[in-house]
C-alpha positions in Angstrom: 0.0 0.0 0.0 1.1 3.3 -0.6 0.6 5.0 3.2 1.0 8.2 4.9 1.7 8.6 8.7 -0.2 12.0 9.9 0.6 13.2 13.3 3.3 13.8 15.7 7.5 12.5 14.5 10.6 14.1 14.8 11.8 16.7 15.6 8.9 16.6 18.6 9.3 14.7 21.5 7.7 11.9 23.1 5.8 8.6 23.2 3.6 10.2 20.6 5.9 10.5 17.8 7.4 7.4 19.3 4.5 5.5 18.5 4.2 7.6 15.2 7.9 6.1 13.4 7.3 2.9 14.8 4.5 2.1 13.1 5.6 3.8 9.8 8.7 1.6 10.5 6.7 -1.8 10.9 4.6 -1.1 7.7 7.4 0.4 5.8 9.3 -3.3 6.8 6.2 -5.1 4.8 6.9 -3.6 1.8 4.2 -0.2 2.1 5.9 2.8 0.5 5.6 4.9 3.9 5.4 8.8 4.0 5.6 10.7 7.4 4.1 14.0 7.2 3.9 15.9 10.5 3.9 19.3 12.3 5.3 22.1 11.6 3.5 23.8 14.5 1.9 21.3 16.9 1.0 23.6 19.6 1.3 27.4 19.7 3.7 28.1 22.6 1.0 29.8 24.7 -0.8 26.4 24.9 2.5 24.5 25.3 3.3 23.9 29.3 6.6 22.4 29.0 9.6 24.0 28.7 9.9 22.9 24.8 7.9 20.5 22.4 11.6 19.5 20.1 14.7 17.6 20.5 17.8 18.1 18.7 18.9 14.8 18.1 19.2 14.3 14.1 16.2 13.1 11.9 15.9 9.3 11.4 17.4 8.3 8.5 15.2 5.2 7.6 12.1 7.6 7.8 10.6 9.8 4.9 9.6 12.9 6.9 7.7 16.4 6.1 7.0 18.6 8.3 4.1 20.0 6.7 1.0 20.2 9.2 -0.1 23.8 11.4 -2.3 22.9 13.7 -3.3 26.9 14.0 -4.1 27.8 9.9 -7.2 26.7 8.3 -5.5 28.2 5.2 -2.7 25.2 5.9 -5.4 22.3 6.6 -7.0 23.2 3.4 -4.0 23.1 1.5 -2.3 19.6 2.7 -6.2 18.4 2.5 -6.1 19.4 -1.2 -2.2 17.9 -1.6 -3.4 14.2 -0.3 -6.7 14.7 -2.4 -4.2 14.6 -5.6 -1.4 12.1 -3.7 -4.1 9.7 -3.4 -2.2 7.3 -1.1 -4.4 4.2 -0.3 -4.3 4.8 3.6 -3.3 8.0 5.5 -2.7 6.4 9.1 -4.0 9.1 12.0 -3.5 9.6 16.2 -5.8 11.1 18.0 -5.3 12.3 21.2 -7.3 15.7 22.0 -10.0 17.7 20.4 -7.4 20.4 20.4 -6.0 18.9 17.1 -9.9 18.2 15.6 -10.3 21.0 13.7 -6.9 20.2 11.9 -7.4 16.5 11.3 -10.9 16.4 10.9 -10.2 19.1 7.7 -7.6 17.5 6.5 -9.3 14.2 6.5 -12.3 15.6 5.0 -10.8 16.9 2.4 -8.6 13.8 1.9 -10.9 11.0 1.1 -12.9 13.2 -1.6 -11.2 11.2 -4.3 -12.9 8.0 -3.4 -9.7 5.9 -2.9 -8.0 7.0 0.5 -9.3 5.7 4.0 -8.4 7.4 6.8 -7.6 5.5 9.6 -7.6 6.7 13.3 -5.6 4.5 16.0 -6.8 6.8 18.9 -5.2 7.3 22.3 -8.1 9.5 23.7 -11.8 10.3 22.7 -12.8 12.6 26.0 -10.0 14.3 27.2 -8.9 13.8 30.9 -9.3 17.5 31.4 -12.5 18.4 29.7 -13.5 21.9 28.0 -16.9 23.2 26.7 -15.6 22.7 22.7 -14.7 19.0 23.2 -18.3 17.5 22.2 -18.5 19.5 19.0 -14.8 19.0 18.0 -15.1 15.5 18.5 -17.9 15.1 16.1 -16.0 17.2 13.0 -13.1 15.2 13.6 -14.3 11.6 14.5 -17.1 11.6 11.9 -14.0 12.1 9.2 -12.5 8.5 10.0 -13.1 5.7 8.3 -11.8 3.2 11.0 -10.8 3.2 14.2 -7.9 1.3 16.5 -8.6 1.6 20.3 -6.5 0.7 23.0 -8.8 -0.3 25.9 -12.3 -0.5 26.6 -13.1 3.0 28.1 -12.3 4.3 25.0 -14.7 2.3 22.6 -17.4 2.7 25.2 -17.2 6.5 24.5 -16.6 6.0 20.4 -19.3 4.3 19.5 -21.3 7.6 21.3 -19.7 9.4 18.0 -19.6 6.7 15.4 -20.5 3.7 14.0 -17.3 3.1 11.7 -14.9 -0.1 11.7 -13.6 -0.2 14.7 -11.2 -3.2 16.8 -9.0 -3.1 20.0 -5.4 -3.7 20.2 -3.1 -3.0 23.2 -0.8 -0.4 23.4 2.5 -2.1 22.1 5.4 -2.4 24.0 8.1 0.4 24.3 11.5 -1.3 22.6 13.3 2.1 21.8 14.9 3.0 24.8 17.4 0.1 25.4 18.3 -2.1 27.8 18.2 -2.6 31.3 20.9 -2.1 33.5 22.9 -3.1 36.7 21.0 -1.0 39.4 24.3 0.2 40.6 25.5 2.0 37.7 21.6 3.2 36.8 21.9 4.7 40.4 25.0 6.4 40.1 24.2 7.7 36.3 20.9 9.3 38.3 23.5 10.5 41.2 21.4 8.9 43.5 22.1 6.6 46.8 21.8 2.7 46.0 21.2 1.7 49.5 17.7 2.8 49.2 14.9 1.3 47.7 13.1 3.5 45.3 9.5 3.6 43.8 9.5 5.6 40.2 6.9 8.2 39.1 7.1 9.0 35.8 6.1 11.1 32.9 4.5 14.3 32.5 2.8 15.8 35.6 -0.7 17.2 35.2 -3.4 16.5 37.5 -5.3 13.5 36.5 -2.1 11.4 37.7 -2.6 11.8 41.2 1.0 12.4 42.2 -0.3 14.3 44.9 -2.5 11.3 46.4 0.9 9.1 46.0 2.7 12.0 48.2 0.4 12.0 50.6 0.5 7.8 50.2 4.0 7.8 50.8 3.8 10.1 54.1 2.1 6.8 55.5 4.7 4.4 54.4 6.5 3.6 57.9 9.5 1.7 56.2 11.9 4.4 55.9 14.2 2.3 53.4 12.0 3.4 50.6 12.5 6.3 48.5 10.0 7.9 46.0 12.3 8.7 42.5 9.8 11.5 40.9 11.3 11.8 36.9 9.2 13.9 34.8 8.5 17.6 33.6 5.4 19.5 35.3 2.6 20.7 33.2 0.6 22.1 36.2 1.5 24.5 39.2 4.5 22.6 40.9 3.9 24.8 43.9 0.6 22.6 44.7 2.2 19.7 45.5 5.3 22.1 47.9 3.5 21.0 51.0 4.0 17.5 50.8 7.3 17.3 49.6 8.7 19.2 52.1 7.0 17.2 54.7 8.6 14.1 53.4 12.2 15.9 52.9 14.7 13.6 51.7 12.5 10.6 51.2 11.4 12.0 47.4 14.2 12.5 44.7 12.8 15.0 42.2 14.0 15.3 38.7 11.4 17.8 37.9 12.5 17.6 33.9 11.7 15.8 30.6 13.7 13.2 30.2 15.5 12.5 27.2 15.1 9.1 25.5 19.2 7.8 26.2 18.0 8.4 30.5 15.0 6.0 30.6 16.9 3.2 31.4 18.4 4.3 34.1 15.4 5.2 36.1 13.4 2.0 35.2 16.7 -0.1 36.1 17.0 2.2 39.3 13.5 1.7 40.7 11.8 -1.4 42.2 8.5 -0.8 41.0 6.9 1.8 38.6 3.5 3.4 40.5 0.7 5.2 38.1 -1.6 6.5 40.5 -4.2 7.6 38.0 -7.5 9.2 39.0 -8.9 8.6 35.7 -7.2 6.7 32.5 -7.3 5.4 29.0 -4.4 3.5 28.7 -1.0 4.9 29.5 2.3 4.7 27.5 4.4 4.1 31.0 3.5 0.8 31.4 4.6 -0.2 28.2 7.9 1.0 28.9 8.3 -1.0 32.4 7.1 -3.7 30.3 10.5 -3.2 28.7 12.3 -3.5 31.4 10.1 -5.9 33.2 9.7 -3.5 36.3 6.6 -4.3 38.0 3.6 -1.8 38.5 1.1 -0.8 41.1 -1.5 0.7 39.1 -5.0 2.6 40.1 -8.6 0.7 39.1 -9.4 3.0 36.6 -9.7 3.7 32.6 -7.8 0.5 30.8 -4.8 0.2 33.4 -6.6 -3.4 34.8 -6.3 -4.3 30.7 -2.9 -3.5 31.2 -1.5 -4.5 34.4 -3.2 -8.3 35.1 -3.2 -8.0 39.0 -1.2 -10.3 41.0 0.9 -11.4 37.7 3.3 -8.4 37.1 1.8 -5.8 39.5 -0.8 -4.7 41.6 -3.8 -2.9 40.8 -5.7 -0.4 44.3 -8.3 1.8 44.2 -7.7 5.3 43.2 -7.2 6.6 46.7 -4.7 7.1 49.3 -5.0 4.3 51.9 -5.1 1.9 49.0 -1.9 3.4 47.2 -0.2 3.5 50.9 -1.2 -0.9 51.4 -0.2 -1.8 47.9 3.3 0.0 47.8 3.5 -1.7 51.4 2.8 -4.9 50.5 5.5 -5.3 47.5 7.8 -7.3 49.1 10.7 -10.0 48.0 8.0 -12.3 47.3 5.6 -10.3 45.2 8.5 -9.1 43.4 9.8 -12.5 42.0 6.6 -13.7 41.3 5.9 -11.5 38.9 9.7 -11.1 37.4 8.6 -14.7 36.5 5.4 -13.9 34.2 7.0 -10.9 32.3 8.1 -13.0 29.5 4.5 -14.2 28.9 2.7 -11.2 29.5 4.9 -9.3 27.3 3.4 -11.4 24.0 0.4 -9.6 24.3 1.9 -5.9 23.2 3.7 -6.3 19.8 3.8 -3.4 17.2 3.0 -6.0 14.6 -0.4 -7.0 16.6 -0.7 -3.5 16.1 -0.4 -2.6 12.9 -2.2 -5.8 11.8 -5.7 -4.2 12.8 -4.6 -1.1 11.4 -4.9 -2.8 8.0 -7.6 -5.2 9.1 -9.7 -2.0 9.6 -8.4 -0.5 6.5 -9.9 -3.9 4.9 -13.1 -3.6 6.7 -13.0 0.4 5.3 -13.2 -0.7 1.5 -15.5 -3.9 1.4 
């Protein structure tokens, strides 16, 4: 098929455009002739909370990439819209991940599959946004009515599709992170970090916005009596850090903050650090963190909300508590020696389930649904 990859790549950051060149890369190794066309504004700086949406590493070299989409000019979606009218590519491959980017894609996608041939296909992170605006109904609608199929990634989120659409649509895992390497001895990950290895640490990581409940996990880790654990917090805040000042001087010493984004070549070391990963979600689709611990086989304690249960199987390679602080507090507690090698023994078979290949085989068994 001839197939082109809209949405987030390099130069921006993140398990977005991860996702993004990893599937080009798996259809491209089929034999697909594979274009990448992405932003060339993603998100106008105002709207950006992080310090900066690019990296500088050098583009891929395996990857045909444009950087061709504004999210911010009609004049632009019109234009590219037009452009793939005339390309013509059998698929254009989309992610979805907040009404933000509706207006774009759902023009662009419009405009598209005039010509009769192309499909566009969605696999979609989000469909209701975990922080939720007046435009997000309407938005929704112009963009997800412009799909022709859909790939969902856990329950929650084809529970609130089908509210929009009645298109093609089939559930496939998020795949497993494989791009950032692997693990190492604890000791050196701990001394890359410039942390104490005499400690035991529990990692939070990613992005910091509300809906993760760092603040609940704080507040969790105040009741935590063994004073051998450590809380290693590794990610960049996109809310008021100053909210959560309270608690972390309360607990002192006993959280290690690396209040940054950190760059791909670093992940290691903090998932090869840590004992356990802890996503103490208040609400959740699915979430790209446990696909890297995956990786690394660290084992997860993971709220009961959104798809995480999909995810995590309790009692096989984590533990899964209610979303609130007593329960956050018992599970961390109860992660002992013997929790811990139980489920270091079922990574290799839970693992099978998250392939990008699984992945990208829906994507064109929807696309085969699309023109039947």
């Amino acid at each position: 098929m001839r197939i082109v990859v809209l949405g987030p790549a390099h130069p921006y950051r993140g398990g977005l455009a991860t996702i993004m060149m990893t599937m080009a890369r798996e259809m491209q190794s089929r034999g697909d002739e594979v274009k990448v066309y992405t932003f060339s504004l993603q998100y106008p700086s105002l709207l950006f909370p992080g310090k900066s949406q690019t990296v500088d590493t050098p583009a891929p070299q395996d990857l045909h990439i444009e950087r061709v989409v504004n999210s911010c000019n009609p004049l632009n979606w019109i234009a590219l819209g037009r452009r793939l009218y005339h390309e013509a590519p059998d698929m254009i491959l989309m992610k979805y991940w907040t009404p933000f980017m509706a207006p774009c894609f759902g023009t662009i996608a419009r405009l598209a599959r005039r010509n009769g041939k192309t499909k566009v296909v969605c696999q979609i992170d989000n469909v209701e946004p975990h922080e939720h605006h007046i435009i997000d109904k309407p938005f929704n609608r112009y963009y997800l009515g412009a799909v022709d199929g859909f790939v969902y990634m856990s329950e929650q989120v084809h529970g609130e599709l089908t509210a929009y659409t009645s298109a093609p649509m089939l559930y496939s895992p998020h795949p497993m992170f494989e791009n950032f390497g692997e693990r190492v001895e604890r000791e050196e990950a701990c001394r890359k970090l410039g942390i104490d290895s005499h400690y035991r640490y529990m990692l939070f990581f990613g992005l910091i916005r509300d809906y993760k409940g760092l603040d609940m996990l704080l507040e969790a880790f105040e009741r935590i009596e063994d004073r051998s654990l450590r809380l290693l917090v590794a990610g960049e805040f996109y809310n008021d850090k100053e909210q959560y000042r309270a608690a972390l001087d309360r607990l002192g010493d006993r959280v290690v903050l690396h209040d940054r984004f950190i760059a791909d070549e670093d992940v290691k070391y903090y998932f090869s650090a840590a004992e356990a990963l802890v996503l103490p979600y208040r609400t959740a689709t699915q979430s790209g963190v446990t696909q890297i611990a995956y990786n690394f086989s660290l084992p997860m304690v993971v709220t009961r909300v959104g798809g995480l249960p999909e995810i995590v199987a309790d009692g096989k390679v984590g533990v899964v508590c209610e979303p609130t602080v007593e329960s956050i507090a018992e599970a961390i507690s109860e992660l002992d020696d013997k929790h811990l090698a139980i489920f270091a023994k079922n990574f290799p078979e839970e693992r099978k389930r998250f392939s990008w290949a699984a992945m990208c085989d829906k994507i064109v068994e929807v696309y085969e649904m699309t023109t039947k």
